[in-house]
C-alpha positions in Angstrom: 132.6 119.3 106.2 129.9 122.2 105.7 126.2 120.0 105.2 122.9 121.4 104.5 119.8 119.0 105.0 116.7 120.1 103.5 114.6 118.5 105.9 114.0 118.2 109.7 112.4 115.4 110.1 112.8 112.0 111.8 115.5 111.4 109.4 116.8 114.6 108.9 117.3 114.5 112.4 118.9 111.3 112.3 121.0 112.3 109.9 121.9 115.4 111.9 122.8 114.2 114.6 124.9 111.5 113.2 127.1 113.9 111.5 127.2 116.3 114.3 128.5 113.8 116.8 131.3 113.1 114.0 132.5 117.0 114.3 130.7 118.0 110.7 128.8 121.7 110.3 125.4 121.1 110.2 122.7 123.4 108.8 118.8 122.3 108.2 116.6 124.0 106.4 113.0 123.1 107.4 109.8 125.3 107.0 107.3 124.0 110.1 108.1 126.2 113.3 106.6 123.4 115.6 110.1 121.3 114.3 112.0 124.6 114.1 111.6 125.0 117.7 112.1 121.6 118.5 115.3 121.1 116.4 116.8 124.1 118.6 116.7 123.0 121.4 118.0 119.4 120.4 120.6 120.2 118.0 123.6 122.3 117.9 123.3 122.9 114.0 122.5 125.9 112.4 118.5 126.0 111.5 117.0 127.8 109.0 113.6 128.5 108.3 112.3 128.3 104.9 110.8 126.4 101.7 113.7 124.2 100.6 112.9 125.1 96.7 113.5 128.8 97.4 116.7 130.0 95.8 117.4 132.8 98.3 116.7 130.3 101.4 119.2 127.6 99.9 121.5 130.7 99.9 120.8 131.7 103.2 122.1 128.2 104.4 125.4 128.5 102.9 124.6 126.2 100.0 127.6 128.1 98.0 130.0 127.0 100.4 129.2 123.7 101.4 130.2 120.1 100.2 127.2 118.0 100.8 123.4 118.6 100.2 121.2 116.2 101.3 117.5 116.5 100.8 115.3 114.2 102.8 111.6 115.8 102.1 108.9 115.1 99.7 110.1 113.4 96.0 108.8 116.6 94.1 110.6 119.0 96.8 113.5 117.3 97.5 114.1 116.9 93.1 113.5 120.9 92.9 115.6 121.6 95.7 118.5 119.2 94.2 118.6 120.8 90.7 118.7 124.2 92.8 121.5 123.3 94.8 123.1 122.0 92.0 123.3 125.7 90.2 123.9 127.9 93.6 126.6 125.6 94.8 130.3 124.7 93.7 131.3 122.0 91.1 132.4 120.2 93.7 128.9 119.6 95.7 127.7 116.0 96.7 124.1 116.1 96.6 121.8 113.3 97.8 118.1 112.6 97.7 115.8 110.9 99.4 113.0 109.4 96.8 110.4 106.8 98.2 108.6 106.7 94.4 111.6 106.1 92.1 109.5 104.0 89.3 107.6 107.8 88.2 110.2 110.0 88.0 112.9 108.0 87.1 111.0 104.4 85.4 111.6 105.1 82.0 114.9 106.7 80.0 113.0 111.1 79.7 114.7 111.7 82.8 117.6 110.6 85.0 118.8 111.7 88.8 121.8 113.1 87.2 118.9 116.2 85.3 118.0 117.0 88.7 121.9 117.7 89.4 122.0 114.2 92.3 124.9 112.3 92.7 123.1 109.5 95.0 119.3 109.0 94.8 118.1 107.1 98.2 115.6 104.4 97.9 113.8 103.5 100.9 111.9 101.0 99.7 114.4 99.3 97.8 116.6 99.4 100.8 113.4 98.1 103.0 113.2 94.9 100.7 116.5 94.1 100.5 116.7 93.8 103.9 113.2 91.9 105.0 114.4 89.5 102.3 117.7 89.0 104.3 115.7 88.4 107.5 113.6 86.0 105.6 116.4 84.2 104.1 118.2 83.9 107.1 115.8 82.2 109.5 118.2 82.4 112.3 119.6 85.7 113.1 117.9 89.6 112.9 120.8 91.3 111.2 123.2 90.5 108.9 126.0 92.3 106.7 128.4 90.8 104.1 131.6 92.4 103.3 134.5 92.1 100.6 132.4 90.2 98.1 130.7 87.6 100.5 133.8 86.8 101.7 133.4 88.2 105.1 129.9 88.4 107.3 128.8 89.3 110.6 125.2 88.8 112.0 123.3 89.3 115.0 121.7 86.4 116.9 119.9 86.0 119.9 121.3 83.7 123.0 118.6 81.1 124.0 118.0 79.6 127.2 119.9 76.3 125.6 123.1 77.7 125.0 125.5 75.1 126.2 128.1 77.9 127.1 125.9 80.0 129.3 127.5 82.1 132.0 130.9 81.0 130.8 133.8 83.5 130.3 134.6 83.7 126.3 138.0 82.6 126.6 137.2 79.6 128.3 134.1 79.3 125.4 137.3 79.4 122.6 139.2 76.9 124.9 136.1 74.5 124.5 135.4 75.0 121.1 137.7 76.0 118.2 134.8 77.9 116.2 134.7 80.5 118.9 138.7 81.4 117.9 137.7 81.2 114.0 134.7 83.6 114.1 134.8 87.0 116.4 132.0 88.3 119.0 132.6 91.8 118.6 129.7 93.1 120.7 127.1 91.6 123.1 123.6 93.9 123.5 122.4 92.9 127.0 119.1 95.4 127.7 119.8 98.7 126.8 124.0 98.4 126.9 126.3 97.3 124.3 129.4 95.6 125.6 132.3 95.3 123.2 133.6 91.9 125.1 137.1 90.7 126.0 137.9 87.1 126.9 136.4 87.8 130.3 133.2 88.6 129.4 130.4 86.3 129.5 127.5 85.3 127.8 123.8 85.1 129.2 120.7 83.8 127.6 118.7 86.5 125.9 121.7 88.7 125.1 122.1 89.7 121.3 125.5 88.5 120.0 127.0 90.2 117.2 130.1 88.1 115.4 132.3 88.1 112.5 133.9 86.0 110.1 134.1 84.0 106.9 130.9 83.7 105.9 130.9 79.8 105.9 132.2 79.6 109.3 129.9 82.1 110.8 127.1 79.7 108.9 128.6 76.9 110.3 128.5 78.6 114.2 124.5 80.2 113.7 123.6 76.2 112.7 125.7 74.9 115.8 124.8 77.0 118.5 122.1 79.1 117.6 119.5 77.8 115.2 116.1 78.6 115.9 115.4 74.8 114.5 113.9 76.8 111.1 115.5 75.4 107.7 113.5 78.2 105.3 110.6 80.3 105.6 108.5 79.4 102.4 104.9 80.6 103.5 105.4 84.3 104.1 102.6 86.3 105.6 102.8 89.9 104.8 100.7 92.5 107.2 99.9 95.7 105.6 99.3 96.2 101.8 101.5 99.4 101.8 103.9 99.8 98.7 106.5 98.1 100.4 104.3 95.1 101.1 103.3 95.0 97.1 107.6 95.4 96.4 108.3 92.7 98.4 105.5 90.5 97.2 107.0 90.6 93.6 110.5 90.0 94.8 109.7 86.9 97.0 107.4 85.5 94.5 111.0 85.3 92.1 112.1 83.3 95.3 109.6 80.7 95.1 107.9 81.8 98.5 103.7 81.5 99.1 103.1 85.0 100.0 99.8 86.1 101.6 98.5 89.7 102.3 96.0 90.6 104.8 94.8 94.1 104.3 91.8 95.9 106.3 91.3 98.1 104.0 88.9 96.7 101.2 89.7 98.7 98.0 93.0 98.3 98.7 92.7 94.9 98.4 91.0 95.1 95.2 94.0 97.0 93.7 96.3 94.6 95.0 94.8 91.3 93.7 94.6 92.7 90.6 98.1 93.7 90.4 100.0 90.8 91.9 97.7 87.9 90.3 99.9 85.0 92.7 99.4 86.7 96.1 96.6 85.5 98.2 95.1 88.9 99.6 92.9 88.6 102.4 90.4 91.8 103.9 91.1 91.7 107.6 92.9 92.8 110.5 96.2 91.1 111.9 94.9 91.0 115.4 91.7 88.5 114.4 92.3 85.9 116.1 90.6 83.8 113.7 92.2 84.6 110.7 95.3 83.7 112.4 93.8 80.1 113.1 93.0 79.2 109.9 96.3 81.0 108.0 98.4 78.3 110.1 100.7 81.3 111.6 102.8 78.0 113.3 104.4 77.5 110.2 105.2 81.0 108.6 107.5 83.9 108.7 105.0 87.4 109.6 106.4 90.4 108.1 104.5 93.3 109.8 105.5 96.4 107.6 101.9 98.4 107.5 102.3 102.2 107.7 101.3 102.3 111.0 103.8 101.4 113.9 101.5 100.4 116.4 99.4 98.0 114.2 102.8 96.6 113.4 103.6 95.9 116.3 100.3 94.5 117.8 100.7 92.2 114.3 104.0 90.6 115.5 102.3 89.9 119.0 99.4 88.6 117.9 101.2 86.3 115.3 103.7 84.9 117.7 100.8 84.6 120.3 99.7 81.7 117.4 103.5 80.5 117.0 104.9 82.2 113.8 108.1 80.7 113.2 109.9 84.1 112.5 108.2 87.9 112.8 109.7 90.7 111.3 108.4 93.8 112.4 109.1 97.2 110.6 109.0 100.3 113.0 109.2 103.9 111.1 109.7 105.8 114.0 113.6 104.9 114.9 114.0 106.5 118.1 111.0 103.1 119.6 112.8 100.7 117.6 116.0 100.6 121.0 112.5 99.8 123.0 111.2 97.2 120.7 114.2 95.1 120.1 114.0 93.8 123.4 110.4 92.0 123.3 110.3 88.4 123.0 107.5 88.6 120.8 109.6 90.4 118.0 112.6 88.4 116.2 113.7 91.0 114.1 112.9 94.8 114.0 114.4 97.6 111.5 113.8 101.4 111.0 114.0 102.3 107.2 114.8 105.7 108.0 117.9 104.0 110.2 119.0 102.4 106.6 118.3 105.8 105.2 120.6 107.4 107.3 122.9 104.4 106.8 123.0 105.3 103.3 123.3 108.9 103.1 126.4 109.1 105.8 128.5 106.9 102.8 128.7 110.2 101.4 130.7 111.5 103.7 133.1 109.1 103.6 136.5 109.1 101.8 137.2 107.0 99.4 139.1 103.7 101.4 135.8 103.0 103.2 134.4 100.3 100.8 131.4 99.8 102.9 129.4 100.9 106.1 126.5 99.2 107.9 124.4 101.1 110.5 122.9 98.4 112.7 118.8 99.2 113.5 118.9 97.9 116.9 121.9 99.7 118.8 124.0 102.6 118.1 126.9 100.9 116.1 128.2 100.1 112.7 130.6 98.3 110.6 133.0 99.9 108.4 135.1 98.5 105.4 138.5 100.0 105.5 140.5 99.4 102.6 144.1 100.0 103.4 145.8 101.2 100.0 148.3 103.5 100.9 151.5 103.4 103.2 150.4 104.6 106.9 152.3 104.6 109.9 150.1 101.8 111.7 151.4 99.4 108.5 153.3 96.0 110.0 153.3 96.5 113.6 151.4 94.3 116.1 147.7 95.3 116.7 148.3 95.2 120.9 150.9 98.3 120.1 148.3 100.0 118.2 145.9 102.4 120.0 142.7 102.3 118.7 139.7 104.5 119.9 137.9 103.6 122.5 134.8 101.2 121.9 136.5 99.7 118.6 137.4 96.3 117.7 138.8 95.3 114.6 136.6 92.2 113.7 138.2 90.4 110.5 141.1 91.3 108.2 140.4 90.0 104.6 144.1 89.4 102.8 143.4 88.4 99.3 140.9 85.6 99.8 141.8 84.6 103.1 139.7 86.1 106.2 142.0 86.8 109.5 140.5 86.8 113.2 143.1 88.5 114.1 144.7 88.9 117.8 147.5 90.9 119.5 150.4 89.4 117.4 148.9 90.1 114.4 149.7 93.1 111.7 148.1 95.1 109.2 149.6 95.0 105.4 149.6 97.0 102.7 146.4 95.3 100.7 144.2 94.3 103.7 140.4 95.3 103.9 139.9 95.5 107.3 136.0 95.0 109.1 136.1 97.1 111.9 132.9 97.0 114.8 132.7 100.8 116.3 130.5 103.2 118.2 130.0 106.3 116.4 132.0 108.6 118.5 134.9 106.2 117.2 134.6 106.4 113.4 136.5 110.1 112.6 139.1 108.7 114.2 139.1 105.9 112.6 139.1 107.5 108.7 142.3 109.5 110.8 144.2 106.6 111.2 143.5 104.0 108.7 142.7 106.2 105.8 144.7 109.0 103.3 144.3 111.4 106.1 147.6 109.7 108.2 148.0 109.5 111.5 150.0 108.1 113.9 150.1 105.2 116.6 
């Protein structure tokens, strides 16, 4: 597919070079020549240099030919570039667009994303909230994904010194306990590799597990073998009074949670009390040690999510320093967040321009992937395959099937059943399957599993 992304950026970069890698024409269109040299020598895409809301420049991209805009700048650019895109390009064109302040253009019935010519409006900070709120409500693990209406879910957890399976080989792990043949490990993150296991691999304290299953059973196997010992996170202490902090205050106060703010800047403070009137909000800095005495940080989940990376990240340090049950750590910059993942101090760390790009790539999907989750922490994702259509890998055994390399197929969903499925088993007509890959992997995928057929 021809793309143009009006923006390069962190995540127009992202983006890029996600779509790149899975053999799409890329084109950017960014206006700063610090970037435009940059982006040259890092990307094989077309660039071109220009304002984004300039007709002739949109042109000059190949916006009349191509089957996806995505604009990933400013609101007010990114809205004027959309409904430009819209008239130079065919009836046909996806467009997408990034906007962080939703509630003024869009808050009231005047005006509508479909006016601006967008098929998909991006919200990073709903997709920030909805996923601290996952973190939060899942004490245990630092990602998790659901799949075919709950049914299915895989999560990521980290391997603690206790383990009672340490250092043992995972088929000898299934032959000691049953739960390990109900609920998949489909990858294992030990420092900067990602090992998609077989039976002989084993697992070592401080690795990152990721599994699948039904979602009771993988429940059933955090709370067995992995529980941090945390039953909820009610006293939430949020560092930062940035949007997303005064977001996620209104959404965990619907939850019942005690929510505290700390803020060093004063006025800021000021307009937050006034606006959330059940929210302690404190003037100080994260790193007082202090203030972190007397807030009882032993007994609270700290959800660092200021605009400022580093301060985020000296907040999680300095809060587990005075024994936060859970911190949650937000890093803007993705390409740090591969460093950051491995600190102790840190349970759980996300990019929202990773879920950005998350989101925008479900456009170029085709229609029998019902769902795709980018992980933060490593370069991987689910996809949900829906299998609708006759294909030539239909009812034969999976160990006769050739899948790409660095791909495991971790659950087949068959009506309301959930599979783990092994060598023996087949794929019918009907079956959603939740499938653990590497990016390189995923074309190939949509090849054989999709309306594009392939063969075995």
């Amino acid at each position: 597919m021809d793309i143009v992304i009006a923006g390069g950026g962190d995540i127009g970069v992202k983006i890029a070079q996600k779509l790149i890698y899975e053999g799409h024409n890329v084109t950017i269109i960014e206006k700063d020549e610090t970037l435009i040299r940059l982006l040259k020598r890092t990307l094989d895409a077309m660039i071109v240099q220009g304002d984004t809301t300039n007709t002739e420049i949109l042109i000059k991209s190949g916006i009349k030919n191509c089957g996806l805009f995505v604009a990933v700048t400013n609101d007010k650019e990114n809205l004027i570039a959309c409904a430009l895109a819209r008239k130079c390009g065919k009836p046909e064109l996806s467009i997408a667009a990034k906007i962080d302040d939703y509630s003024q253009f869009f808050g009231t019935y005047h005006a509508a994303p479909e006016d601006f010519g967008i098929n998909m409006v991006i919200k990073p900070m709903e997709l920030t909230v909805k996923k601290i709120i996952e973190l939060i409500m899942n004490p245990d693990i630092f990602e998790v994904a659901s799949y075919a209406n709950d049914l299915a879910q895989m999560v990521g957890v980290k391997v603690g010194k206790e383990f009672r399976y340490s250092s043992m080989p995972i088929a000898e792990m299934a032959l000691k306990d049953s739960m390990f043949t109900r609920v998949r490990i489909v990858a294992i993150q030990r420092g900067g590799e990602i090992i998609i296991p077989s039976g002989s691999n084993k697992i070592y304290p401080n690795d990152k597990l990721y599994f699948v299953g039904k979602t009771e059973l993988v429940k059933k196997l955090v709370r067995n073998h992995f529980s941090l010992g945390i039953k909820q996170l009610d006293n939430i202490i949020i560092i930062g009074g940035s949007k997303q902090a005064v977001e996620l205050s209104r959404m965990l106060e619907k939850l019942k949670k005690t929510v505290t703010i700390i803020e060093e800047d004063r006025s800021r403070c000021e307009d937050i009390s006034a606006y959330l009137e059940n929210v302690l909000v404190i003037n100080g800095s994260a790193t007082d040690s202090f203030l972190m005495e007397d807030l009882r940080i032993d007994r609270s989940c700290v959800v660092n999510i200021s605009d400022d990376d580093e301060y985020n990240i000296l907040g999680a340090f300095t809060s587990k320093k005075y024994g936060a049950s859970k911190t949650i750590c937000m890093i803007k910059n993705s390409s740090t967040v591969n460093v950051m993942n491995n600190l102790a101090s840190i349970d759980a760390v996300f990019s929202p321009h990773a879920l950005t790009v998350g989101e925008t790539l479900k456009l170029t999907r085709k229609d029998d992937l019902f769902s795709e989750s980018p992980f933060t922490e490593i370069e991987a994702s689910t996809i949900g395959i829906n299998i609708t259509e006759k294909l030539p890998i239909l009812d034969i055994p999976l160990k006769d099937i050739k899948l790409p390399p660095k791909t495991i197929i971790g659950v087949i969903v068959r009506g309301n059943s959930v599979i783990i499925p092994t060598g023996d088993d087949v794929i019918k007509l009907g079956d959603r399957l939740v499938v653990f890959l590497l990016p390189q992997s995923i074309y190939e995928m949509e090849r054989r599993f999709t309306k594009r057929l392939g063969g075995r």
